[in-house]
PyMOL Python script that loads the backbone (N, CA, C, O; Angstrom):
from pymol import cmd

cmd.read_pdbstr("""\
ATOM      1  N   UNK A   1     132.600 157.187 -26.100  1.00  0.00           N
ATOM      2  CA  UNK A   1     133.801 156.682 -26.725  1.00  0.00           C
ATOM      3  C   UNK A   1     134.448 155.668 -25.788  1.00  0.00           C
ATOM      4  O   UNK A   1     134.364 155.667 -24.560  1.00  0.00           O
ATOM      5  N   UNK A   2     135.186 154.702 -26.653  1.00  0.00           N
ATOM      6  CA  UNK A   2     135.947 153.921 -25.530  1.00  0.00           C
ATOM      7  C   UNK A   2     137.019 152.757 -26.267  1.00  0.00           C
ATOM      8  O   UNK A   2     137.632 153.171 -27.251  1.00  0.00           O
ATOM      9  N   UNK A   3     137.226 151.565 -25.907  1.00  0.00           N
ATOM     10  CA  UNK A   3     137.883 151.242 -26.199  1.00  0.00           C
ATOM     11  C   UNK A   3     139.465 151.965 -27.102  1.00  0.00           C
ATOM     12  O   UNK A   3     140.381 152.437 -26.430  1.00  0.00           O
ATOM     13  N   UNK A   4     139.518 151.928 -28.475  1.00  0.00           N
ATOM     14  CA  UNK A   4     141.387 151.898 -28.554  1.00  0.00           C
ATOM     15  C   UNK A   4     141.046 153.508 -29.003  1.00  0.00           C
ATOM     16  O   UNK A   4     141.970 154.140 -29.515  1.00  0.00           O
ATOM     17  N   UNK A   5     139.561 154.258 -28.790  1.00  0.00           N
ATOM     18  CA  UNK A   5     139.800 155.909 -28.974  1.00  0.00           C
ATOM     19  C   UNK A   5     140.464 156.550 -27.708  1.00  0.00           C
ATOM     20  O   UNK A   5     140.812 157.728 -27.793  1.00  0.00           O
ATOM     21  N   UNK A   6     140.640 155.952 -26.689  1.00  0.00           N
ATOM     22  CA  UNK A   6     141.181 156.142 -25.491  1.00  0.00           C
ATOM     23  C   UNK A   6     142.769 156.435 -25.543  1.00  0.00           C
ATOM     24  O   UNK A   6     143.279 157.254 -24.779  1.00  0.00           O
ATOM     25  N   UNK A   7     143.569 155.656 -26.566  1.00  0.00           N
ATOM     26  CA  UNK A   7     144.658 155.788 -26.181  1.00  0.00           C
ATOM     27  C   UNK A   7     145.137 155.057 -27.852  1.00  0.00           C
ATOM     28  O   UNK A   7     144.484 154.471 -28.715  1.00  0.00           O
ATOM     29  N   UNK A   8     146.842 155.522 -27.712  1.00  0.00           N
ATOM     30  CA  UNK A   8     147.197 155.177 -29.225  1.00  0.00           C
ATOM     31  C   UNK A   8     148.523 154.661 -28.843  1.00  0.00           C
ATOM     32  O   UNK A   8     149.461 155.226 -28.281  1.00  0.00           O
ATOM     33  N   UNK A   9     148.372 153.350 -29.317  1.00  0.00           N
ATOM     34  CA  UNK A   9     149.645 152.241 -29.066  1.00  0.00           C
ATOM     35  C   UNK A   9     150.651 152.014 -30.405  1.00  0.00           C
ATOM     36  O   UNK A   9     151.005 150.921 -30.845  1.00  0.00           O
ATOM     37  N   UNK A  10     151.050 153.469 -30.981  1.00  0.00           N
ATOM     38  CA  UNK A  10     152.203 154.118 -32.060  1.00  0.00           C
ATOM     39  C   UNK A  10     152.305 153.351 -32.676  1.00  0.00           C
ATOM     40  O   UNK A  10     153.405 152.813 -32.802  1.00  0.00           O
ATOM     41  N   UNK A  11     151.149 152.902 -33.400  1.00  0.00           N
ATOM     42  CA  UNK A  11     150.857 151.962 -34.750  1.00  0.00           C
ATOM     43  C   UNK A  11     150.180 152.796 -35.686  1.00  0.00           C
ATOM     44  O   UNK A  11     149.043 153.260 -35.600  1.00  0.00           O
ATOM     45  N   UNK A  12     150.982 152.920 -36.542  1.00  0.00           N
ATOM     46  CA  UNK A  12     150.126 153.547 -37.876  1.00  0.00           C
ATOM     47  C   UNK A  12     150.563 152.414 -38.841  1.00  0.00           C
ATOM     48  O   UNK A  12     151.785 152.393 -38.992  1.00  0.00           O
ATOM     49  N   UNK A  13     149.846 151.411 -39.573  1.00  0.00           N
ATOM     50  CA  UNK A  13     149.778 150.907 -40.527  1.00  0.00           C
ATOM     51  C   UNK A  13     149.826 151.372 -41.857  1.00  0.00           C
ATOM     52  O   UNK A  13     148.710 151.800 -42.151  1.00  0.00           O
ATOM     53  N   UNK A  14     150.685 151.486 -42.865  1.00  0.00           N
ATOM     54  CA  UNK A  14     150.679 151.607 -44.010  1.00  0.00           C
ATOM     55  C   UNK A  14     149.337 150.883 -44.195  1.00  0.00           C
ATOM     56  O   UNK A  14     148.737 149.995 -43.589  1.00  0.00           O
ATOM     57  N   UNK A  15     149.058 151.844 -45.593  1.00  0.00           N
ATOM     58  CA  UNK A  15     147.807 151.100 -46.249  1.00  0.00           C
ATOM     59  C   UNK A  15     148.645 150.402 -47.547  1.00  0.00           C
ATOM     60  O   UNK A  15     149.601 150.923 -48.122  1.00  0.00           O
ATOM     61  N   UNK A  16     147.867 148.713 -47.945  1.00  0.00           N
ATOM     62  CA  UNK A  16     148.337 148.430 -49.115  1.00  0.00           C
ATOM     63  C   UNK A  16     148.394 149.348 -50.204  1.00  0.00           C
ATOM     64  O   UNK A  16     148.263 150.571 -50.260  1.00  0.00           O
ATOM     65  N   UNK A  17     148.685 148.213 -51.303  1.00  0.00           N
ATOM     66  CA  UNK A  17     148.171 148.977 -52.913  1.00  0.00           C
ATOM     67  C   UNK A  17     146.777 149.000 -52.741  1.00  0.00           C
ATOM     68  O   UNK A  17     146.287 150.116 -52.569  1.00  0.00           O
ATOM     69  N   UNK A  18     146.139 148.182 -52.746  1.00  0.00           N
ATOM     70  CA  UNK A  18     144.955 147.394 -53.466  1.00  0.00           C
ATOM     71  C   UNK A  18     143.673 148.059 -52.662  1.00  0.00           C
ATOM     72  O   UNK A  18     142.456 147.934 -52.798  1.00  0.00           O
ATOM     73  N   UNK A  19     144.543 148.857 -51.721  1.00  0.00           N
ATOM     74  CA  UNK A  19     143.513 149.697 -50.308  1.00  0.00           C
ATOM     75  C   UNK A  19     143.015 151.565 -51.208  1.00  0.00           C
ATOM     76  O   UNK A  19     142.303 152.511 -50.871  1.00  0.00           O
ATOM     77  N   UNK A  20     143.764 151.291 -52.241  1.00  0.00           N
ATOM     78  CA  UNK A  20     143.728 152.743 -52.878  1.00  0.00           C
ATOM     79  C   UNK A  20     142.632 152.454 -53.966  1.00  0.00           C
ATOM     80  O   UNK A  20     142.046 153.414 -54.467  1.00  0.00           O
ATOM     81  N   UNK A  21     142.338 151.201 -54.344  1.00  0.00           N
ATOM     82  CA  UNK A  21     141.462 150.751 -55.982  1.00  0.00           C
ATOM     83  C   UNK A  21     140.788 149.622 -55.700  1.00  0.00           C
ATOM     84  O   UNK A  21     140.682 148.500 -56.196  1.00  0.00           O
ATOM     85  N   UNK A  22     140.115 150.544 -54.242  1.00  0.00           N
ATOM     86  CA  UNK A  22     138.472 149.793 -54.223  1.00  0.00           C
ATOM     87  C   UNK A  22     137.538 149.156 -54.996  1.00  0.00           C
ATOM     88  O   UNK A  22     137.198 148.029 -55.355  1.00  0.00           O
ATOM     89  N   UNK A  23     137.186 150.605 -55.141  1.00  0.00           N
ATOM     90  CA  UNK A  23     136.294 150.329 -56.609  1.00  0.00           C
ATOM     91  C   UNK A  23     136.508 149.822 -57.655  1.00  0.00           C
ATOM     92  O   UNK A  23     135.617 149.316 -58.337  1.00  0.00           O
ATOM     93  N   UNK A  24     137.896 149.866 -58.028  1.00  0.00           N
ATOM     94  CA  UNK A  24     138.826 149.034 -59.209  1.00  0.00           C
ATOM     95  C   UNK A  24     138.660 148.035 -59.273  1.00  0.00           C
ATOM     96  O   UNK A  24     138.250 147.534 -60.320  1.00  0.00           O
ATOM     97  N   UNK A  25     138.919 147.290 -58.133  1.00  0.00           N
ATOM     98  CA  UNK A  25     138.695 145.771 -57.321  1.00  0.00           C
ATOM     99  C   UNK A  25     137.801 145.504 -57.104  1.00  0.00           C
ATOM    100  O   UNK A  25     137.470 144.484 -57.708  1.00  0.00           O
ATOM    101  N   UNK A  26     137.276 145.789 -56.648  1.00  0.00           N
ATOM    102  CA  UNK A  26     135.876 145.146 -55.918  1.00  0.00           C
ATOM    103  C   UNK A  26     134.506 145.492 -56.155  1.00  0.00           C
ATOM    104  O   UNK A  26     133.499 144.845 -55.870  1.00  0.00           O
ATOM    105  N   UNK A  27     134.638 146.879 -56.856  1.00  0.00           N
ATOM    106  CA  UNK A  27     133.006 147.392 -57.163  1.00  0.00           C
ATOM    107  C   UNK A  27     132.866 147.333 -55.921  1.00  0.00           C
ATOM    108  O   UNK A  27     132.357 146.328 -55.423  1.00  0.00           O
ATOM    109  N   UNK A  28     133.317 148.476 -55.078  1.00  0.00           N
ATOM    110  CA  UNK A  28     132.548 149.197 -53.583  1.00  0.00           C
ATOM    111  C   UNK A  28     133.115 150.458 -53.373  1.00  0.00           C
ATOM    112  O   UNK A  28     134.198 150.777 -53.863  1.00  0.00           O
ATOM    113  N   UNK A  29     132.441 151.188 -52.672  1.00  0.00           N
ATOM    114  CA  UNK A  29     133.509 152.702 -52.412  1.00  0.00           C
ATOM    115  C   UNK A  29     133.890 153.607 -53.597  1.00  0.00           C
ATOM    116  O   UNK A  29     133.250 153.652 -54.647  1.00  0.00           O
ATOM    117  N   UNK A  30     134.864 154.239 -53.357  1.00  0.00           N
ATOM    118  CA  UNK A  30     135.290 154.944 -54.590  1.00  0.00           C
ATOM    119  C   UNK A  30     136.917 154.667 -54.345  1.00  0.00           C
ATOM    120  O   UNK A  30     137.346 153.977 -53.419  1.00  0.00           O
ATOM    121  N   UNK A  31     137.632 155.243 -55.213  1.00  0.00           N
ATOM    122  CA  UNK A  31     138.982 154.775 -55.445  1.00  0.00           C
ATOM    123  C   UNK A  31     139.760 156.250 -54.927  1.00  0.00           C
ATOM    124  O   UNK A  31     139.339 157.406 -54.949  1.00  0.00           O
ATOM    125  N   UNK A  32     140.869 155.771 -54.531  1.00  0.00           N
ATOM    126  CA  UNK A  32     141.621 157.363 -53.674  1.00  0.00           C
ATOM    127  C   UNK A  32     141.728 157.843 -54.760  1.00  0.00           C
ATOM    128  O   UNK A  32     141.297 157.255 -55.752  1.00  0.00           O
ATOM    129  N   UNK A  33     142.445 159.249 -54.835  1.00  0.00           N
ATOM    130  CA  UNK A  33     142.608 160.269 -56.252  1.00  0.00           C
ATOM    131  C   UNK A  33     144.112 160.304 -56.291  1.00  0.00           C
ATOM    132  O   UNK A  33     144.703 161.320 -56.659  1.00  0.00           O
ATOM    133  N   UNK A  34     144.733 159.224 -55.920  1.00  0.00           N
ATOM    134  CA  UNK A  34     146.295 159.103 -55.993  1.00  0.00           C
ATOM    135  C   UNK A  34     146.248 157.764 -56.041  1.00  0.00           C
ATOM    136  O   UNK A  34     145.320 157.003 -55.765  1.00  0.00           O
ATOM    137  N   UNK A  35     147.592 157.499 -56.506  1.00  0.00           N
ATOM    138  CA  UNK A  35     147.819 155.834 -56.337  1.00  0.00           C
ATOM    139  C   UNK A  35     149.061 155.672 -55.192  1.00  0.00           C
ATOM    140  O   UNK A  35     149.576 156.566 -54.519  1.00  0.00           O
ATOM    141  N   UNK A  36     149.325 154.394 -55.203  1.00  0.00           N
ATOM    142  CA  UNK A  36     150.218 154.230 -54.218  1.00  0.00           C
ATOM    143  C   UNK A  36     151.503 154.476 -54.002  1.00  0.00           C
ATOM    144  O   UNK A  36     152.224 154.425 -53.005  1.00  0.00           O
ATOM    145  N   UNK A  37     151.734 154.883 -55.657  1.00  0.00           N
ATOM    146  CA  UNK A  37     153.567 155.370 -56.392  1.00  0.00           C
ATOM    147  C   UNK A  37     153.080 156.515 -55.325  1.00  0.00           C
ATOM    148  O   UNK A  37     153.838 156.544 -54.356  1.00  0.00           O
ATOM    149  N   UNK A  38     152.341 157.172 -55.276  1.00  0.00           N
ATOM    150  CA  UNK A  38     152.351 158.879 -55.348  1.00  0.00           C
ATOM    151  C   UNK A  38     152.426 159.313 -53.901  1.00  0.00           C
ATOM    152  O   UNK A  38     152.784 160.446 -53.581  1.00  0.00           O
ATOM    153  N   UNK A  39     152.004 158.178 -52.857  1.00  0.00           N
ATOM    154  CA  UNK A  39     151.645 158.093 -51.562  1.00  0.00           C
ATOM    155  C   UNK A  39     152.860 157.855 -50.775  1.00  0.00           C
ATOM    156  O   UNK A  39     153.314 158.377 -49.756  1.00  0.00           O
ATOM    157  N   UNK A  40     153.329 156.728 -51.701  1.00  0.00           N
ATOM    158  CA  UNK A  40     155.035 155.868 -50.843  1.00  0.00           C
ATOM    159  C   UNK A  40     156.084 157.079 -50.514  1.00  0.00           C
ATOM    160  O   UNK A  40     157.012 156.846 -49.739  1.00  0.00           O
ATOM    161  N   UNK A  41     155.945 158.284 -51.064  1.00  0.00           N
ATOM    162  CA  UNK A  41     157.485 159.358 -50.457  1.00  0.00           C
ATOM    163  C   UNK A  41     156.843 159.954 -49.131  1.00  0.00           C
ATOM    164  O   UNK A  41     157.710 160.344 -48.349  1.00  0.00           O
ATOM    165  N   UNK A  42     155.826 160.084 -48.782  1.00  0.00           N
ATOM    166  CA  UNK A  42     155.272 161.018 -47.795  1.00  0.00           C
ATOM    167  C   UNK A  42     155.648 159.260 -46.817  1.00  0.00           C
ATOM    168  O   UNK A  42     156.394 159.158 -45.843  1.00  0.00           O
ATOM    169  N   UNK A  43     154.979 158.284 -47.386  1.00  0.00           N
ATOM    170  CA  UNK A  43     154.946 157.354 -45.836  1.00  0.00           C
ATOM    171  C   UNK A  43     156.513 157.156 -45.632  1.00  0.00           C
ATOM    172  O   UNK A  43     156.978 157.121 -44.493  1.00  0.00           O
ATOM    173  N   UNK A  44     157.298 157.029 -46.737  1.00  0.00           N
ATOM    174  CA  UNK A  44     159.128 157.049 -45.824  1.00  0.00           C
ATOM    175  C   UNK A  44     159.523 158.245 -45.237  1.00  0.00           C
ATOM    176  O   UNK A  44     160.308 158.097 -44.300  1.00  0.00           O
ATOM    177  N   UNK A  45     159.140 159.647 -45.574  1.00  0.00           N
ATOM    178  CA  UNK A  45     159.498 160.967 -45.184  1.00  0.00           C
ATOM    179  C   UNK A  45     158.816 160.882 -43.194  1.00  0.00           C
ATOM    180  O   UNK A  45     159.411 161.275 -42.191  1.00  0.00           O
ATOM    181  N   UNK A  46     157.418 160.222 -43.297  1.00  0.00           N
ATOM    182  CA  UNK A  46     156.858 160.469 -42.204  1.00  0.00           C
ATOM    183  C   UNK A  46     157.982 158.911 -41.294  1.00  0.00           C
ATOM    184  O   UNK A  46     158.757 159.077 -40.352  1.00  0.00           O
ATOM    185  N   UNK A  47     157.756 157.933 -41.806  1.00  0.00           N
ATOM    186  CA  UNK A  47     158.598 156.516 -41.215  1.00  0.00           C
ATOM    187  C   UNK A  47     160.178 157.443 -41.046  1.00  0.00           C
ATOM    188  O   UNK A  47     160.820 157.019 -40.085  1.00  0.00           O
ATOM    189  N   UNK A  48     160.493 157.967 -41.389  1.00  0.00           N
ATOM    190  CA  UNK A  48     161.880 158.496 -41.047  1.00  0.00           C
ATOM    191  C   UNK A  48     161.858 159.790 -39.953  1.00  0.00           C
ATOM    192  O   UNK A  48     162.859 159.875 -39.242  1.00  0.00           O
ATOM    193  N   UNK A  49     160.987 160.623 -39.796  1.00  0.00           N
ATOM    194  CA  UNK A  49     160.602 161.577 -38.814  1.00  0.00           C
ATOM    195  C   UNK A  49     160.312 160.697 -37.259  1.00  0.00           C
ATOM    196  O   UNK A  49     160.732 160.930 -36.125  1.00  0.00           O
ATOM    197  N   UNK A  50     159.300 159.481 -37.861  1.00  0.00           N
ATOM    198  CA  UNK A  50     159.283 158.660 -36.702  1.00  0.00           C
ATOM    199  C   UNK A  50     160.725 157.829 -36.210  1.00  0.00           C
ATOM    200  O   UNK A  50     160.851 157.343 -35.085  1.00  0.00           O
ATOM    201  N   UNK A  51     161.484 157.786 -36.984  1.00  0.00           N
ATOM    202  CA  UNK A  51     161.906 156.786 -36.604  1.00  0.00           C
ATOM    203  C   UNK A  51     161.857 155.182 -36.460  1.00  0.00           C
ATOM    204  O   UNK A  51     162.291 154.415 -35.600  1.00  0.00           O
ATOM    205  N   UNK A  52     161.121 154.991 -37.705  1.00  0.00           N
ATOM    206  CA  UNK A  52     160.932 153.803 -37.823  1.00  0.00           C
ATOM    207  C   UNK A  52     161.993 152.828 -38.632  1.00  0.00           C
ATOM    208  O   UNK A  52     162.710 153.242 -39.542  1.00  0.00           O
ATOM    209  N   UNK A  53     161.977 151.513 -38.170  1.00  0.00           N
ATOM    210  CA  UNK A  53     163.340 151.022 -38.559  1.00  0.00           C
ATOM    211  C   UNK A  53     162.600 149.091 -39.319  1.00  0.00           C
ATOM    212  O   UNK A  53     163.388 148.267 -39.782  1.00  0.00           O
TER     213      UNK A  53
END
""", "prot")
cmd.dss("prot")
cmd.show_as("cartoon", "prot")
cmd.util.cbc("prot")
cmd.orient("prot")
């Protein structure tokens, strides 16, 4: 292992919409089993635990 598995520089990136309907889009992968309405309360609940501004 090496490079950025070494260490974590407190970046978690939201994932887009369009990151949930792969397959929707693009014909690759499969598509998450939620959409992004369903995803957005957990990423402000967690962005607010962090402290993100």
């Amino acid at each position: 292992m090496g490079g950025t598995t070494w260490y974590w520089v407190a970046q978690a990136w939201r994932l887009v919409p369009g990151a949930l309907r792969i397959m929707s889009l693009y014909d690759v992968a499969v598509d998450w089993p939620m959409t992004f309405e369903e995803l957005d309360p957990f990423y402000q609940e967690a962005e607010q635990i962090w402290g993100i501004h």
